[in-house]
N, C-alpha and C positions, 0 to 999 in steps of 0.2 A: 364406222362413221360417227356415229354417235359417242363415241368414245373420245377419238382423236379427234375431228372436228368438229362436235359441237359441245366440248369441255365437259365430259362426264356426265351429259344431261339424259334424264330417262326419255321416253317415249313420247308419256304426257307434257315435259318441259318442252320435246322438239316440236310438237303439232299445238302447242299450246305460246311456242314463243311468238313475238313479235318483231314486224321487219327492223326498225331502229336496235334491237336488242339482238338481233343479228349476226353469229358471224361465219363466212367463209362458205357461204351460198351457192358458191358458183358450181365448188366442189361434189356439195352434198348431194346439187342438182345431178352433175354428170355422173356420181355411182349409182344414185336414185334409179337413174336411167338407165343405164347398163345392168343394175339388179334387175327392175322393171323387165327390161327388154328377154334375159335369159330367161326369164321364169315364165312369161306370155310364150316364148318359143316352145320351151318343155312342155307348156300345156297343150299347146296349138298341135306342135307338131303328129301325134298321134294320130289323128282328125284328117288329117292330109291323105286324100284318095291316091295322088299318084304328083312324083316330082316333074316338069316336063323333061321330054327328050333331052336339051338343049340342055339343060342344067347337069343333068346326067353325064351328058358327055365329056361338061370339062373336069377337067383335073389337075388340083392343088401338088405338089409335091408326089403325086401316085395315090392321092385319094379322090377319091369321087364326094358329094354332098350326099349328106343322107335327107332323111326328113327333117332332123332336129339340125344340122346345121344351115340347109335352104331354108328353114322356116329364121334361123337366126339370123341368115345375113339381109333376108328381105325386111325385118322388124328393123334391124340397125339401121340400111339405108330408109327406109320409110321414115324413122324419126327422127333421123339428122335432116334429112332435107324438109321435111316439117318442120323443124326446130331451125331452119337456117331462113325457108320462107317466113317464118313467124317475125324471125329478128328482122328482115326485112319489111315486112307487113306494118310492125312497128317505127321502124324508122323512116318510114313513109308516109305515116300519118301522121308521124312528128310526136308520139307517144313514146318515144325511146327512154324516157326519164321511168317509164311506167316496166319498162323490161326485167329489171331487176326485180322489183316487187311482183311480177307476171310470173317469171320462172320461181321464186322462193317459194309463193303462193302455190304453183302447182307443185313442185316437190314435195308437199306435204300431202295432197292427194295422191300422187302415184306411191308415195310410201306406204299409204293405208290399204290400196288395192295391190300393193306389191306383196302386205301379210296376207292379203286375201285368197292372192296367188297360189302365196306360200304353201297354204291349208290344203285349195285347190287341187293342187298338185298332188299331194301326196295321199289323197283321197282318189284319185284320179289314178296312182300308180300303184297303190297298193290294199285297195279294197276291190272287188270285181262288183263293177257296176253293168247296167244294160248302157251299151254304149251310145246306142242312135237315141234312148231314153235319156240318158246325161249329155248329153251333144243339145240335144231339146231346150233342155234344161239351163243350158252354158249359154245357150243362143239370147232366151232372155235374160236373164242374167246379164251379160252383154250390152243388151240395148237396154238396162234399168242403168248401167253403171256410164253408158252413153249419155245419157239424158241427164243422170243428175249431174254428172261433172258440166254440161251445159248451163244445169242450174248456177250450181257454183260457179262458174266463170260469169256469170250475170250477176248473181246474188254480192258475190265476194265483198266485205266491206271495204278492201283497198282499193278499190274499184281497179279489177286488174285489167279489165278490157277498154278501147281506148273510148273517149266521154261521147262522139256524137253517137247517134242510134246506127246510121248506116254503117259504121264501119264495126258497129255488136255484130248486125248483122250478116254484111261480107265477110266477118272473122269467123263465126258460126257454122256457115255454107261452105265457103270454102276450104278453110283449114284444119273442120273438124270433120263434117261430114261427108261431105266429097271425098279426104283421105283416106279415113275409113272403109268404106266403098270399093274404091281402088286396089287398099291391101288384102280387102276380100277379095276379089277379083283376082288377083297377083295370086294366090293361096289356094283359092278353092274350086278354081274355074280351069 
C-alpha cells in the first residue's frame, strides 16, 4: 500500500502526511481495514471458549467455521456496518464534508495498532505464555487502546468529529462504545 498507493512514501511520511497532500485515501482506508480486521481475528480467535451450535452447523462448500474464520466474518460484518452507520451518522448531521478527513485520520490509527497486532500475534503464537495471565493482560491493553483512540477522535486537530458537543457525544456512546460491547457479546458470550 505504501508502495503503490501512497508513492513510495515510508511509514513516517504516511502517518506524518497531511490531508490536502493526500492521495488515494479511500483505498488505503479499505486495505487498512481488511489488514486491521485479519490480524484482530488471529488474535482473537484463540480466546474463543466455544463457536455456537448454530454456526457450527452451517456449511460453506463442505466446510464448517472454525474459530479463526467465525471470529473473522463477525469482525467483517461488525465493521462494515459500523463503518456504513457512521457514514450515515455523518450525513445526518450534515458533517459529510468531514468524512473524508474522519476515515484518512483514522486509517492512520488503525495502521499503528494494526503493527501492534502484528508483534501481538506472533508473541501470542509463538512464545508460550500463561494464557488466562496474557488474556488479563490483552483485556487492558484493550480498554488503554479504547480510550485513547476516544482521545484522539476528540483531540484530533482536523477536528474529525462533527463541531456540536451532542453529537461528540452520541458519536462516542453509540458508535464506539455500544459496538464494542456487542462484538464482545457476539464472541464471548
Amino acid at each position: 500500500m505504501l508502495l503503490s498507493l501512497k508513492r513510495d512514501s515510508t511509514v513516517r511520511d504516511f502517518l506524518m502526511q497531511k490531508f490536502p497532500d493526500s492521495a488515494n485515501n479511500f483505498l488505503s482506508w479499505v486495505i487498512i481495514s481488511i489488514v486491521f480486521s485479519v490480524l484482530l481475528a488471529a488474535f482473537i480467535s484463540p480466546y474463543l471458549p466455544v463457536i455456537p451450535l448454530k454456526v457450527r452447523s452451517l456449511e460453506f462448500f463442505g466446510y464448517e467455521l472454525n474459530k479463526f474464520g467465525f471470529t473473522l466474518l463477525v469482525i467483517f460484518l461488525f465493521y462494515f456496518l459500523r463503518n456504513l452507520v457512521t457514514y450515515l451518522f455523518y450525513a445526518g448531521t450534515g458533517s459529510l464534508k468531514k468524512w473524508h478527513v474522519f476515515y484518512f485520520s483514522v486509517s492512520k490509527f488503525y495502521f499503528c495498532i494494526s503493527i501492534v497486532l502484528m508483534i501481538l500475534c506472533v508473541v501470542n503464537f509463538f512464545y508460550t505464555l500463561d494464557q488466562k495471565l496474557a488474556f488479563d493482560f490483552y483485556i487492558a491493553g484493550f480498554s488503554v487502546v479504547i480510550i485513547f483512540k476516544l482521545i484522539y477522535y476528540l483531540a484530533h486537530p482536523n477536528n474529525i468529529l462533527p463541531s456540536k458537543w451532542y453529537y461528540k457525544f452520541l458519536y462516542i456512546c453509540t458508535l464506539q462504545i455500544v459496538p464494542v460491547l456487542v462484538l464482545w457479546k457476539v464472541l464471548f458470550f
